[in-house]
DRENDOMI-460694 format. One record per residue (C-alpha): residue number from 1; x, y negated, z. Coordinates in Angstrom, 3 decimals. Example, Ala and Ser with C-alpha at 12.3 -4.5 7.8 and 13.67 -1.06 7.14 Angstrom:
2
R, num, east, north, up
R, 1, 12.300, 4.500, 7.800
R, 2, 13.670, 1.060, 7.140
This chain:
241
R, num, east, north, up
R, 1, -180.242, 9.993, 183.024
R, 2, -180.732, 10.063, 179.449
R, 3, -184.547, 11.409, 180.061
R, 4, -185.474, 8.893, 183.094
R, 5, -184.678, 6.116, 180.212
R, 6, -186.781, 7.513, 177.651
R, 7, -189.810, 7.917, 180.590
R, 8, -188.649, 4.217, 181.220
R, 9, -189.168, 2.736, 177.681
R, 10, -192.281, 4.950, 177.035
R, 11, -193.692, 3.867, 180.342
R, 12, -193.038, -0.070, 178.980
R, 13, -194.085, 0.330, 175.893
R, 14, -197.628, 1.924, 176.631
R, 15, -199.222, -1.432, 178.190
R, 16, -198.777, -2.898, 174.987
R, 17, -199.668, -0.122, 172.825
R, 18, -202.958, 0.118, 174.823
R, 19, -203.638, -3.623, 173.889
R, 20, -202.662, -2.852, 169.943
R, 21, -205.532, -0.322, 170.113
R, 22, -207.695, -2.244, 172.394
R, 23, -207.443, -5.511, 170.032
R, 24, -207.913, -2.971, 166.624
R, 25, -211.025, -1.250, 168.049
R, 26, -212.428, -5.048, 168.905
R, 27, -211.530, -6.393, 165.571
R, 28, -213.451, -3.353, 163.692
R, 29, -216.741, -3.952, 166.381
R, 30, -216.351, -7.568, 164.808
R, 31, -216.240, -6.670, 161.335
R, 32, -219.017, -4.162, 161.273
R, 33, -221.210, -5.506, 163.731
R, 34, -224.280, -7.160, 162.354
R, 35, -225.857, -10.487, 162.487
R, 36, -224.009, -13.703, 162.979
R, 37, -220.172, -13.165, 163.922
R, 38, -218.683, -14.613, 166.709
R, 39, -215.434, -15.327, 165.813
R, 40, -214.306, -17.588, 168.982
R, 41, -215.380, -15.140, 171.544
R, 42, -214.155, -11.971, 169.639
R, 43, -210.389, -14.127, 169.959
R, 44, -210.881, -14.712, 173.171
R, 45, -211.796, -11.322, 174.184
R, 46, -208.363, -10.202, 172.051
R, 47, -206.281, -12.862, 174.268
R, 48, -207.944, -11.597, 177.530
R, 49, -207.176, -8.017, 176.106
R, 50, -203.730, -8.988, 175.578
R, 51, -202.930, -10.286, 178.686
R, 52, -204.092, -7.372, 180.955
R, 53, -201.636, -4.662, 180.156
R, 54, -198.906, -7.691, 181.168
R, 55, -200.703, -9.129, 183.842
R, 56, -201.158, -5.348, 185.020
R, 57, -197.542, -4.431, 184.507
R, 58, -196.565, -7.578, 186.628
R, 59, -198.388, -6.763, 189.586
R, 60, -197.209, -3.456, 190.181
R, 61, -193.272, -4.952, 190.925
R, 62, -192.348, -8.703, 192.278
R, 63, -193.500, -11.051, 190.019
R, 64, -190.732, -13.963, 189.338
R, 65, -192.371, -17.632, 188.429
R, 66, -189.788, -18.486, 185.818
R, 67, -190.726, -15.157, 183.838
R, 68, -194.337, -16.596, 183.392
R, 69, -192.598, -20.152, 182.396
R, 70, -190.221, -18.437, 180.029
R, 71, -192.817, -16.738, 178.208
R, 72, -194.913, -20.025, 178.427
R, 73, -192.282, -22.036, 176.751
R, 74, -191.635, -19.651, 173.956
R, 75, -195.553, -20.149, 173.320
R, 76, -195.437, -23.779, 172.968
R, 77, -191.855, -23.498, 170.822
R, 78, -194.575, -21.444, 168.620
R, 79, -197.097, -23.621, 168.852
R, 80, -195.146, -26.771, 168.202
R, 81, -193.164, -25.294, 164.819
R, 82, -196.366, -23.715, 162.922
R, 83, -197.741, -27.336, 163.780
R, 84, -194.453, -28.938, 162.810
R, 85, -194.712, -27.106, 159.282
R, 86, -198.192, -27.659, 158.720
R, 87, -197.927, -29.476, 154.929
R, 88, -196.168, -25.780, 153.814
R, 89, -198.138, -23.408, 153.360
R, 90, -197.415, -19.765, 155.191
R, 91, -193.715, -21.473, 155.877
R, 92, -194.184, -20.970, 159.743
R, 93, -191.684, -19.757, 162.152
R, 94, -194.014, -17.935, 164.829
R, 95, -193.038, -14.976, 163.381
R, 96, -189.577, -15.186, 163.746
R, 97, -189.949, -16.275, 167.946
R, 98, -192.316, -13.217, 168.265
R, 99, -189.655, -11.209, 167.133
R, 100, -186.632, -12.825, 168.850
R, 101, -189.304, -12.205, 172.252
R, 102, -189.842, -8.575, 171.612
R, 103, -186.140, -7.975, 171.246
R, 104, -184.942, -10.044, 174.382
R, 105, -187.863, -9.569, 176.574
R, 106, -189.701, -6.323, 175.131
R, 107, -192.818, -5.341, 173.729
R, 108, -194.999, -6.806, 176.053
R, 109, -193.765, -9.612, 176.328
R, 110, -193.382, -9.751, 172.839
R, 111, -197.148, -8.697, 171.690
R, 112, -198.384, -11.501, 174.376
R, 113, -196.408, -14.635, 173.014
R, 114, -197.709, -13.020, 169.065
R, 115, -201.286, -12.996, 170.519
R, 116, -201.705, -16.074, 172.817
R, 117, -199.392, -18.623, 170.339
R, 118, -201.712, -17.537, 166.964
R, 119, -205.367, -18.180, 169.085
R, 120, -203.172, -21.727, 170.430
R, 121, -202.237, -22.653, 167.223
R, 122, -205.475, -22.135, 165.567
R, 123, -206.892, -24.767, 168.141
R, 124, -204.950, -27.239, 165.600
R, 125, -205.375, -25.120, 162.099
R, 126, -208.949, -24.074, 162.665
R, 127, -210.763, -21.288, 164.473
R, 128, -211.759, -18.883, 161.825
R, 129, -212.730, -15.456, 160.927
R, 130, -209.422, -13.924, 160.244
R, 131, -207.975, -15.438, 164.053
R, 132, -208.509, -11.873, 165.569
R, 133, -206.620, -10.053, 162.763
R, 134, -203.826, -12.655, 162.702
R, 135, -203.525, -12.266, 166.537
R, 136, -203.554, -8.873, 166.197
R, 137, -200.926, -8.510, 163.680
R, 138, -198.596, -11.162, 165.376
R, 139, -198.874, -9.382, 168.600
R, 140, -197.963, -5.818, 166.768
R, 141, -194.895, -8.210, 165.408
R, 142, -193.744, -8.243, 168.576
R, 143, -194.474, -4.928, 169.941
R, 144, -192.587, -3.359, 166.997
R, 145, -189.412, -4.808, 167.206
R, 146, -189.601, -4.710, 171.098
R, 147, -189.704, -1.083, 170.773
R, 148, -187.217, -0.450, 167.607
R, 149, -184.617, -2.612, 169.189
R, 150, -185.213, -0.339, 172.894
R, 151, -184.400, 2.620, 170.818
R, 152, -181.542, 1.224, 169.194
R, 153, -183.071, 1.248, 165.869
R, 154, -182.818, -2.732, 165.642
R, 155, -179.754, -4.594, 165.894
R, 156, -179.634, -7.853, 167.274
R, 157, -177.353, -8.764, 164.380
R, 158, -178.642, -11.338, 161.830
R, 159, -178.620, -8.710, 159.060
R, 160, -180.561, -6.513, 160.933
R, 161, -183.220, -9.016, 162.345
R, 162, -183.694, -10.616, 158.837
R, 163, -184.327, -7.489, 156.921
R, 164, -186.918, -6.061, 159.599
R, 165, -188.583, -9.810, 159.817
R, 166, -188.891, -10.188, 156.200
R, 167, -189.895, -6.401, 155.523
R, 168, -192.831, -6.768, 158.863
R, 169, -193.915, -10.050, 157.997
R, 170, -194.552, -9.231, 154.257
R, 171, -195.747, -6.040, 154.637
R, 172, -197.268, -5.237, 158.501
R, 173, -198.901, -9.076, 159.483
R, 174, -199.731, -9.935, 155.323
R, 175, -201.111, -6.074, 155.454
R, 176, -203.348, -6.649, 158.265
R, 177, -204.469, -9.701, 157.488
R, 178, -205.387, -8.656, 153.898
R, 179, -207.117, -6.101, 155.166
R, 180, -209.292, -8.840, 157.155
R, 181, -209.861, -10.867, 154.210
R, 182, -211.327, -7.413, 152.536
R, 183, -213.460, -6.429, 155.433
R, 184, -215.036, -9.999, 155.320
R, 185, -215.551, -10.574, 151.991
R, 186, -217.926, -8.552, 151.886
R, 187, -216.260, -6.608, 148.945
R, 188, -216.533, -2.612, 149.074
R, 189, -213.871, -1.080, 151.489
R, 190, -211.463, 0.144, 148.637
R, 191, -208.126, 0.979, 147.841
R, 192, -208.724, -0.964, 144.527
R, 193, -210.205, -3.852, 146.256
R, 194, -207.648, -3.877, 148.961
R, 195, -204.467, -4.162, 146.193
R, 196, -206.995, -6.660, 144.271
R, 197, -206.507, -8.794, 148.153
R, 198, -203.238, -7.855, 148.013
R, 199, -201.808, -8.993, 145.108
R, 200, -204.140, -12.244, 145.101
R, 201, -201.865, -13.047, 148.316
R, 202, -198.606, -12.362, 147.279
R, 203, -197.455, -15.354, 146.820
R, 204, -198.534, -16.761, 150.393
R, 205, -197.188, -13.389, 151.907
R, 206, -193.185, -13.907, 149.973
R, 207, -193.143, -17.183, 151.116
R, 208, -194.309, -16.409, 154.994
R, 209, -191.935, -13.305, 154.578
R, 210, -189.227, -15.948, 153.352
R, 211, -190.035, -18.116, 155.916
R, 212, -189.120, -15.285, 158.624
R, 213, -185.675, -14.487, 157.102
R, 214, -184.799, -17.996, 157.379
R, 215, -186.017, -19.060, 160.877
R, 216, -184.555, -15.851, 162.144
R, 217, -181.483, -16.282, 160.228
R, 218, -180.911, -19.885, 161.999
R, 219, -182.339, -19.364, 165.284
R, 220, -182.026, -15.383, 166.276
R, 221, -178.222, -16.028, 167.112
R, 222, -178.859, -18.752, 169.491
R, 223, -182.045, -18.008, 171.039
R, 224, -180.662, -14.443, 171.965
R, 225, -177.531, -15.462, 173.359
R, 226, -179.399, -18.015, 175.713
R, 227, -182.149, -15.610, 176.155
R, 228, -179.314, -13.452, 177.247
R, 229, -177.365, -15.349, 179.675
R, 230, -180.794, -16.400, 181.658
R, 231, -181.892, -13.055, 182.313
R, 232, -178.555, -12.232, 183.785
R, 233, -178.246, -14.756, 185.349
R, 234, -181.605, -14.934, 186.930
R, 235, -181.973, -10.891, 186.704
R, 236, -185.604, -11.765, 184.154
R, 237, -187.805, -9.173, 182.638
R, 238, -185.288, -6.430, 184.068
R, 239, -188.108, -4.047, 184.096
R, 240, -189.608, -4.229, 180.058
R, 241, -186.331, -2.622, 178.869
């Protein structure tokens, strides 16, 4: 029993690890590649990219309308708070909702609302050349915690959720994003030049980090227990866990 679960998880988990890989090998074609880059149609080939392994998933079992909706809603609720704290810098709480959606929903689910809600959002903030790597890192947001909290290694606990969302935030999305920011400033590819990016950030990446163990510390509780409830209720998403 113990192995058909493990198959189970690794099976749901793959999709989305596919589309990690899929969106890192773009991201490095779009930082290397010569000539003028295209910055809009490298994101959209991420979302598409992102979508597939879901979309792909979906069709092999009965696809439920209100699964689609749920996930929809969670990517306007993203949308609508990094637009509601627009005048603070890195003080966003996407981060937090991409984690509360890997947890409840898995790491599909939770590496498509990380993807699709950055590229949305950036419709109000700006279209620019870091969108792939912040869509990228968002979407690994949620993949991670989708598949730490399968194997028990994440507790749904506020303790839990805020130490993992302020370590990830600070450290796996401001890593990956640095790492952008070095690739296209056309500095040399160092480990010198990467801390230099690094450290220049810092302050942006505490205060996004911050920003994580807050939202999560306010709205994890709530948004898990009705999370909860509806998919029991309405037997949702049986099929990511």
């Amino acid at each position: 029993m113990q192995q058909k679960s493990e198959q189970k998880r690794l099976k749901t988990a793959l999709p989305a690890i596919f589309a990690a890989l899929v969106f890192l090998a773009v991201i490095l074609i779009g930082a290397n590649g010569t000539g003028e880059r295209k910055y809009f149609a490298v994101s959209l080939v991420l979302l598409v990219g992102s979508m597939l392994p879901f979309f792909i998933h979906f069709e092999r079992r009965r696809t439920q309308a209100r699964e689609l909706v749920t996930l929809s809603v969670l990517c306007a609720i993203a949308v609508a708070g990094r637009a509601a704290f627009y005048m603070i810098p890195q003080f966003k709480p996407v981060a937090a909702i991409v984690i509360i959606t890997g947890v409840c929903l898995g790491p599909q689910s939770g590496f498509l609302v990380g993807a699709v809600s950055l590229f949305v959002s950036n419709f109000f903030f700006g279209q620019g050349p870091n969108t792939p790597y912040q869509m990228f890192a968002f979407g690994l947001l949620g993949v991670l915690s989708g598949i730490l909290y399968n194997r028990g290694l994440l507790k749904s606990s506020r303790a839990s959720l805020c130490l993992f969302g302020g370590l990830s935030t600070l450290l796996l999305y401001g890593g990956i994003v640095n790492l952008g920011t070095l690739l296209l400033s056309g500095l040399p590819p160092t480990l010198s030049a990467y801390l230099m990016v690094c450290l220049t950030s810092l302050p942006f990446d505490l205060i996004h980090a911050a920003s994580s163990v807050f939202f999560l510390f306010v709205l994890a509780k709530p948004m898990i227990q009705k999370m909860e409830r509806m998919k029991t209720k309405y037997g949702l998403f049986s099929s990511e866990k």
